[in-house]
Backbone bond lengths (Angstrom), bond angles and torsions (degrees), N, CA, C in turn:
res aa  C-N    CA-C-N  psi(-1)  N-CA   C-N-CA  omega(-1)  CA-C   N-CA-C  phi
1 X - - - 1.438 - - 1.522 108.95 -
2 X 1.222 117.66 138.94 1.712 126.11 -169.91 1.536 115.22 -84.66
3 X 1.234 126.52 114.22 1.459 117.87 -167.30 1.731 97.64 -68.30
4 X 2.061 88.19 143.07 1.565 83.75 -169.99 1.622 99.10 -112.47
5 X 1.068 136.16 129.38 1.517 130.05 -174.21 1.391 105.00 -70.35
6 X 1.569 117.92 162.53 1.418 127.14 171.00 2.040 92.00 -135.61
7 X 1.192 80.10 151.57 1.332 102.86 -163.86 1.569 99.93 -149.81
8 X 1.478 119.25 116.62 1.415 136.82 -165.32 1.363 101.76 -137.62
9 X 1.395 119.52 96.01 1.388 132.36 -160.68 1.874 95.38 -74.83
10 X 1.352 118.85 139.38 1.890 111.50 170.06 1.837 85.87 -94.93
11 X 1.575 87.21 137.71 1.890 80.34 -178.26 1.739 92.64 -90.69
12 X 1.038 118.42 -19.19 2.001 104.59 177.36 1.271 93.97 -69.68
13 X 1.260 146.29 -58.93 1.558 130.23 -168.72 1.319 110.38 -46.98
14 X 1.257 129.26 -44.34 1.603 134.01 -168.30 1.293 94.08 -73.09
15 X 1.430 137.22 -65.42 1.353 147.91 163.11 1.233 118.44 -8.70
16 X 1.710 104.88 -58.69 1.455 109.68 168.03 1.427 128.90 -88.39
17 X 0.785 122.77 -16.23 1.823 121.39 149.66 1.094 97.71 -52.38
18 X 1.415 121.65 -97.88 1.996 124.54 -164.53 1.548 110.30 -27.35
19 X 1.486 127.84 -31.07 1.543 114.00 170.45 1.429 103.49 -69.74
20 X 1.402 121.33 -56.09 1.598 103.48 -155.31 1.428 148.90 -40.22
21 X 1.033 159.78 -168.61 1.468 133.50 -171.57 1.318 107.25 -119.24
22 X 1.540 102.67 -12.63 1.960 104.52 170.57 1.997 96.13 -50.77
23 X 1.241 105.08 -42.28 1.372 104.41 -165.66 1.422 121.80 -35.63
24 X 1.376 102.73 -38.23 1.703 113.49 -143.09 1.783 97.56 -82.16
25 X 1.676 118.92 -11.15 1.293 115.01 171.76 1.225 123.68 -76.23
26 X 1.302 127.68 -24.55 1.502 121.82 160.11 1.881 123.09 -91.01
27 X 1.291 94.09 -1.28 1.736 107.78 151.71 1.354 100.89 -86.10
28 X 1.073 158.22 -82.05 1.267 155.34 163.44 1.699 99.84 -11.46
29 X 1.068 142.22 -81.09 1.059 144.26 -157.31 1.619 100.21 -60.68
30 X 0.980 148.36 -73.04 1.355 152.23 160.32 1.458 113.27 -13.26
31 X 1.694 118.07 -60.14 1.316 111.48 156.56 0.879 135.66 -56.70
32 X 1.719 128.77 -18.20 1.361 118.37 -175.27 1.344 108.24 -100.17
33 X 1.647 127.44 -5.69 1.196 136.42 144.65 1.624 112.75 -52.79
34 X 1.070 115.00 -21.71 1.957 110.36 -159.99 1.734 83.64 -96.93
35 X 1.251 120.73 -26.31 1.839 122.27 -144.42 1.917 72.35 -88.22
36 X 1.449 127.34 -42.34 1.431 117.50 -159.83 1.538 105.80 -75.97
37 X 1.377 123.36 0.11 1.097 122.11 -166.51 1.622 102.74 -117.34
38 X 1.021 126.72 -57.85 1.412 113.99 142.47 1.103 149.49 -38.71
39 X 1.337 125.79 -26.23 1.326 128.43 135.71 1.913 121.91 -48.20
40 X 0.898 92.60 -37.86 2.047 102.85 -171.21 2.180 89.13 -82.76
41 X 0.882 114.55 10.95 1.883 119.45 -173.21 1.747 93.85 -124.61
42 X 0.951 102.34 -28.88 1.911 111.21 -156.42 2.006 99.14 -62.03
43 X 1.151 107.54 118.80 1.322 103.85 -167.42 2.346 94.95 -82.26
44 X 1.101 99.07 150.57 1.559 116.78 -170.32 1.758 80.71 -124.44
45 X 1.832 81.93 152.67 1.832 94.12 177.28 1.421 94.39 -140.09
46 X 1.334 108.51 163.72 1.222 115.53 -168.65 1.773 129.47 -59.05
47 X 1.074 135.05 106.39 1.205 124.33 -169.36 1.399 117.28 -48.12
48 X 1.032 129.64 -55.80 1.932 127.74 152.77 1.585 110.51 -15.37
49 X 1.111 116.12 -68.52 1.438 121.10 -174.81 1.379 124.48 -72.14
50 X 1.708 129.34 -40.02 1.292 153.59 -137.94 1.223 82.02 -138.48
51 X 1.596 98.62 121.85 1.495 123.99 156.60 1.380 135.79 -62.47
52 X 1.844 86.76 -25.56 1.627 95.45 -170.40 1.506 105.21 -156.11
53 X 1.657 91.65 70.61 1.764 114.81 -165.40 1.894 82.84 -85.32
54 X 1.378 85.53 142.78 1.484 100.56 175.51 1.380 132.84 88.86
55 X 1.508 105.45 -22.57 1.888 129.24 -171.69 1.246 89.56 -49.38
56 X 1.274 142.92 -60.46 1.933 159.62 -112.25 2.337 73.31 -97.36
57 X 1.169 101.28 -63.69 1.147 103.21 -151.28 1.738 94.29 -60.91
58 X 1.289 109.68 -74.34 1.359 104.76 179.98 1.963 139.86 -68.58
59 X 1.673 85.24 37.11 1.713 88.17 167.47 1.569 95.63 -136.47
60 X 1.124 121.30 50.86 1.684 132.92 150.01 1.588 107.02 -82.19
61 X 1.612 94.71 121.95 1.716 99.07 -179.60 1.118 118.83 -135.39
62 X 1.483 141.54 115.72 1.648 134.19 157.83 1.584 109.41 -42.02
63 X 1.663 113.16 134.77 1.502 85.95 145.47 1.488 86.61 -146.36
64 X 1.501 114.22 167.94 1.499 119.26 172.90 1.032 114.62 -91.07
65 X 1.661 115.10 136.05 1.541 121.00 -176.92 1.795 96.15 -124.88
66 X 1.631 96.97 156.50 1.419 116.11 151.56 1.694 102.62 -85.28
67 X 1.062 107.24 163.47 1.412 111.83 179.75 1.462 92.55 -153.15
68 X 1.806 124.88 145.09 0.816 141.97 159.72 1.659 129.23 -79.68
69 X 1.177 144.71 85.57 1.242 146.95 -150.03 1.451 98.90 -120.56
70 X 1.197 119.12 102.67 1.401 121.02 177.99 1.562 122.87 -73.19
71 X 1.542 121.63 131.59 1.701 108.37 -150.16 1.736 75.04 -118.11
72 X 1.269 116.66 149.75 1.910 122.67 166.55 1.774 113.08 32.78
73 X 1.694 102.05 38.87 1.382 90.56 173.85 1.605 99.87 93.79
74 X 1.123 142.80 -33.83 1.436 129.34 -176.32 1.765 112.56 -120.87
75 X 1.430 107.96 150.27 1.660 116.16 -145.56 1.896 91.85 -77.62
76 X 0.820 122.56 172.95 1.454 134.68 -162.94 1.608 111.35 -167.67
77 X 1.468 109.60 110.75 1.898 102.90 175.64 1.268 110.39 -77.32
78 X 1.744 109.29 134.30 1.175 100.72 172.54 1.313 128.76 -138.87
79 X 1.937 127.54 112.57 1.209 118.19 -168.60 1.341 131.88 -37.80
80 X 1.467 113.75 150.77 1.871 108.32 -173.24 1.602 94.98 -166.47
81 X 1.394 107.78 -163.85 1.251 128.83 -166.86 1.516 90.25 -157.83
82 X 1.272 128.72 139.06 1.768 135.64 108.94 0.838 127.92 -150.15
83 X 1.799 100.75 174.56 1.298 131.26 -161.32 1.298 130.02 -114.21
84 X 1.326 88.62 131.73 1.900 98.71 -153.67 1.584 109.69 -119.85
85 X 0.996 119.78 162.41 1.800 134.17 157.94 1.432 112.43 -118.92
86 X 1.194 100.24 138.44 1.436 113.21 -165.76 1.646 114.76 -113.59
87 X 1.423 90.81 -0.06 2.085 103.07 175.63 1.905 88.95 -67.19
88 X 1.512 80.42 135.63 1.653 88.41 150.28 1.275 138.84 -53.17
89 X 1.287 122.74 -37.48 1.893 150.48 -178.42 1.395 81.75 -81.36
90 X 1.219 156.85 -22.90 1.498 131.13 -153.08 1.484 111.35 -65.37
91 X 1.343 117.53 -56.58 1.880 102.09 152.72 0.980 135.38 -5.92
92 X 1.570 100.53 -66.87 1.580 102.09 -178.14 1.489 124.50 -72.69
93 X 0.971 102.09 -44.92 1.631 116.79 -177.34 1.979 87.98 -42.44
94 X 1.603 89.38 -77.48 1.779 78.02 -164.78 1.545 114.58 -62.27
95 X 1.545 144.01 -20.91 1.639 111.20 165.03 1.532 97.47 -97.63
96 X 1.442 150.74 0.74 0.799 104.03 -164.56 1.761 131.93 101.85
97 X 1.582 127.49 115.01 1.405 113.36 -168.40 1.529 111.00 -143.40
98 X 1.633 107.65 28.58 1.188 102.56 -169.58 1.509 133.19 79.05
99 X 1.311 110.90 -30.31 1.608 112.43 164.84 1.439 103.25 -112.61
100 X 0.920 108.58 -35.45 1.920 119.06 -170.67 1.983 96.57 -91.01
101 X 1.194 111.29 123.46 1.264 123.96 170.55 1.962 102.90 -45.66
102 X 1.549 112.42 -177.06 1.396 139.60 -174.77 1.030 113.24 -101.03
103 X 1.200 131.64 33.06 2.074 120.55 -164.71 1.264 98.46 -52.70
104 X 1.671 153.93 -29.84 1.156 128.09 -172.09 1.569 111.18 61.89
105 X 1.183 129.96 26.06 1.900 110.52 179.96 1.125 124.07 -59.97
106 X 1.162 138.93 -43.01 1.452 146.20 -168.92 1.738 84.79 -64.69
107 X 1.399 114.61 -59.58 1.713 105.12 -165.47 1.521 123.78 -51.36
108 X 1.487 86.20 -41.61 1.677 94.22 173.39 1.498 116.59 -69.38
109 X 0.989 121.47 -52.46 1.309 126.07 163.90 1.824 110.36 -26.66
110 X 1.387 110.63 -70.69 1.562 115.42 167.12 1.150 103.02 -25.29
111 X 1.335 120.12 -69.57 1.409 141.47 -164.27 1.819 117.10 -29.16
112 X 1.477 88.95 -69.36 1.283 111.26 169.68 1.645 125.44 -50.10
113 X 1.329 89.82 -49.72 1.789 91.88 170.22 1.295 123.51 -90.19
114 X 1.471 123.17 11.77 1.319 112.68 148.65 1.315 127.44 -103.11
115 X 1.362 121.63 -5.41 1.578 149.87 176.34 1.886 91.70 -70.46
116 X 0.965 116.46 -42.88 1.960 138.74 -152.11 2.097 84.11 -75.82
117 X 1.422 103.38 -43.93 1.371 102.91 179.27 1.090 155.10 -87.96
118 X 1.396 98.75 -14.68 1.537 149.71 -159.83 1.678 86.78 -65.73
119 X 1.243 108.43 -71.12 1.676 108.81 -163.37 1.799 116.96 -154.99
């Protein structure tokens, strides 16, 4: 007969890992993997034409957040990372507005880093 393991997770131990702040460096690291990949998606326009060729690309930013994640009804802090653009157009660019094409970056970006894991 095959020994079968049991495994009885304590949800405060898990609880208390996910707050700590050691955490937030491999959240950090993950985002700044997603920020290098979105940048390499980030559409550039011609400097001749475009006043402000490149802005889109170079206002990709990590920052570290607490986040509130409520566990059984009660609020819970929880270390993280994200990643933001700080262009005004960044909306549009990624859905899209009818005059301005769909680049999707953030998606592709996803894209890429789950393809990166896959195999």
């Amino acid at each position: 007969m095959a020994y079968r393991s049991k495994y009885h997770g304590r949800y405060s131990g898990i609880g208390a890992m996910l707050s700590r702040p050691w955490l937030q460096r491999p959240c950090r690291d993950a985002a700044v993997r997603m920020k290098a990949a979105a940048e390499a998606h980030a559409p550039v326009g011609d400097p001749a034409e475009d006043k402000h060729s490149g802005r889109y690309k170079a206002s990709f930013d990590v920052l570290p957040i607490v986040k509130n994640v409520p566990f059984r009804g009660k609020p819970r802090m929880r270390a993280g990372a994200q990643l933001i653009n700080s262009a005004p157009y960044a909306h549009i660019l990624e859905y899209g507005n009818g005059v301005t094409p769909r680049y999707a970056v953030f998606r592709k970006a996803i894209d890429d880093l789950k393809a990166a894991h896959r195999g």
